[in-house]
C-alpha positions in Angstrom: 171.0 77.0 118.0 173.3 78.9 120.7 172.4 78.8 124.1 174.8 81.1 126.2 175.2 81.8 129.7 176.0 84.5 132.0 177.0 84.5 135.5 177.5 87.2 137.5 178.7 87.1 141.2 177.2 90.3 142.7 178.0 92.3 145.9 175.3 94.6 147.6 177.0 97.0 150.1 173.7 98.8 151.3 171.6 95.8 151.9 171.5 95.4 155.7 168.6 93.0 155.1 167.5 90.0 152.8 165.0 92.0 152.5 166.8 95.0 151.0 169.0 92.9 149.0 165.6 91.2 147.6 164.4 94.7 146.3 167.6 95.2 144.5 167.4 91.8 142.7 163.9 92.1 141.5 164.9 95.6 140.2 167.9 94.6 138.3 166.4 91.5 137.2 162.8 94.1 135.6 165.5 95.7 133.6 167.0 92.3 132.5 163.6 90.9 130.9 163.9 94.0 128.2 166.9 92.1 126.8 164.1 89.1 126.2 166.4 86.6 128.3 165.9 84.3 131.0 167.3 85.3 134.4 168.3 82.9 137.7 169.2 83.9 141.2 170.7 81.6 143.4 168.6 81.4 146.8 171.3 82.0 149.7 170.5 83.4 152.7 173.5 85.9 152.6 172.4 89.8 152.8 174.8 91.2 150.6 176.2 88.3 147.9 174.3 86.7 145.5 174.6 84.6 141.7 172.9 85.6 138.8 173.0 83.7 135.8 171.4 85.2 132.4 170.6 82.8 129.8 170.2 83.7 126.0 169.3 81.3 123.2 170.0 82.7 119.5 171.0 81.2 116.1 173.8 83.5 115.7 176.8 83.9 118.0 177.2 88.1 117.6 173.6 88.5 118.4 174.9 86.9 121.9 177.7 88.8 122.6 176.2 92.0 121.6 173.4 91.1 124.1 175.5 90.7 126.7 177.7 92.8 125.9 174.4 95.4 126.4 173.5 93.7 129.8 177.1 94.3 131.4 177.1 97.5 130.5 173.8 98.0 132.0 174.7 95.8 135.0 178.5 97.9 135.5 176.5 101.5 135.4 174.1 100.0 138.5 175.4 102.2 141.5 173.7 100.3 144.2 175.8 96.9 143.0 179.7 95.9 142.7 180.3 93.4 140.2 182.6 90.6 141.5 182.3 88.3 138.9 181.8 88.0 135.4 181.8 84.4 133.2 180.2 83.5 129.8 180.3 80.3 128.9 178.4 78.8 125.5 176.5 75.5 126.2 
Protein backbone atom coordinates (compact mmCIF):
# COMPACT_ATOMS: atom_id res chain seq x y z
CA UNK A 1 0.00 0.00 0.00
CA UNK A 2 1.13 3.71 -1.04
CA UNK A 3 -0.09 6.49 0.77
CA UNK A 4 1.03 9.85 -0.89
CA UNK A 5 0.70 13.24 -0.07
CA UNK A 6 0.23 16.59 -1.55
CA UNK A 7 0.77 19.93 -0.23
CA UNK A 8 0.07 22.85 -1.78
CA UNK A 9 0.72 26.47 -0.43
CA UNK A 10 -1.98 28.58 -2.10
CA UNK A 11 -2.34 32.40 -2.51
CA UNK A 12 -5.85 34.11 -3.06
CA UNK A 13 -5.47 37.63 -4.46
CA UNK A 14 -9.28 38.52 -4.52
CA UNK A 15 -10.23 37.36 -1.21
CA UNK A 16 -10.60 40.56 0.86
CA UNK A 17 -12.44 38.32 3.42
CA UNK A 18 -12.05 34.90 5.32
CA UNK A 19 -15.06 34.70 4.11
CA UNK A 20 -14.32 35.03 0.47
CA UNK A 21 -11.25 33.05 0.75
CA UNK A 22 -13.64 30.30 2.43
CA UNK A 23 -15.83 30.14 -0.77
CA UNK A 24 -12.80 29.51 -2.93
CA UNK A 25 -11.57 26.53 -0.70
CA UNK A 26 -14.78 24.73 -0.51
CA UNK A 27 -14.96 25.15 -4.34
CA UNK A 28 -11.57 23.90 -5.23
CA UNK A 29 -11.79 21.36 -2.59
CA UNK A 30 -15.79 19.95 -4.55
CA UNK A 31 -13.64 19.50 -7.50
CA UNK A 32 -10.95 17.62 -5.57
CA UNK A 33 -13.40 14.76 -4.16
CA UNK A 34 -13.90 13.61 -8.02
CA UNK A 35 -10.26 12.44 -7.83
CA UNK A 36 -11.71 10.07 -4.76
CA UNK A 37 -8.90 11.57 -2.35
CA UNK A 38 -8.91 12.98 0.99
CA UNK A 39 -8.37 16.72 1.25
CA UNK A 40 -7.04 19.01 4.45
CA UNK A 41 -6.91 22.75 4.92
CA UNK A 42 -5.02 24.26 7.42
CA UNK A 43 -7.28 26.57 9.65
CA UNK A 44 -5.29 30.08 9.70
CA UNK A 45 -6.98 33.13 10.07
CA UNK A 46 -5.06 34.75 7.06
CA UNK A 47 -7.42 36.09 4.10
CA UNK A 48 -5.49 35.34 1.30
CA UNK A 49 -2.80 32.18 2.20
CA UNK A 50 -3.68 28.94 3.03
CA UNK A 51 -2.25 24.90 3.05
CA UNK A 52 -3.86 22.19 1.35
CA UNK A 53 -2.71 18.80 1.63
CA UNK A 54 -4.29 16.00 -0.75
CA UNK A 55 -3.87 12.57 0.37
CA UNK A 56 -4.14 9.47 -1.95
CA UNK A 57 -3.73 5.79 -0.90
CA UNK A 58 -3.18 3.19 -3.96
CA UNK A 59 -1.27 -0.07 -4.43
CA UNK A 60 0.51 1.12 -7.28
CA UNK A 61 2.90 4.11 -7.48
CA UNK A 62 1.87 5.43 -11.32
CA UNK A 63 -1.71 5.33 -10.35
CA UNK A 64 -0.37 8.22 -7.80
CA UNK A 65 1.49 10.22 -9.82
CA UNK A 66 -0.94 10.20 -12.58
CA UNK A 67 -3.58 11.38 -9.93
CA UNK A 68 -1.81 14.07 -9.00
CA UNK A 69 -0.39 14.71 -11.78
CA UNK A 70 -4.42 15.27 -12.95
CA UNK A 71 -5.03 17.44 -9.69
CA UNK A 72 -2.09 20.03 -10.51
CA UNK A 73 -3.19 20.44 -13.64
CA UNK A 74 -6.60 21.14 -12.47
CA UNK A 75 -5.38 23.16 -9.51
CA UNK A 76 -2.60 25.37 -12.06
CA UNK A 77 -5.73 26.18 -14.73
CA UNK A 78 -7.78 27.72 -11.43
CA UNK A 79 -7.73 31.48 -12.28
CA UNK A 80 -8.95 32.74 -8.98
CA UNK A 81 -5.69 30.92 -7.21
CA UNK A 82 -1.62 31.30 -7.51
CA UNK A 83 0.08 28.34 -6.65
CA UNK A 84 3.02 28.99 -4.35
CA UNK A 85 3.93 25.80 -3.40
CA UNK A 86 3.99 22.44 -4.57
CA UNK A 87 5.53 19.10 -2.45
CA UNK A 88 4.83 15.32 -2.75
CA UNK A 89 6.13 13.34 -0.48
CA UNK A 90 5.25 9.24 -0.15
CA UNK A 91 4.66 8.17 3.50
Amino acid sequence: MIVGLLTLDIFIPEAGSLKSKRFVIRSLKDRLSKFNVSVAEDANDLWQRTTISIACVTNETSHLYSTFEKIKKMVLSEASIEVLNMDIELL
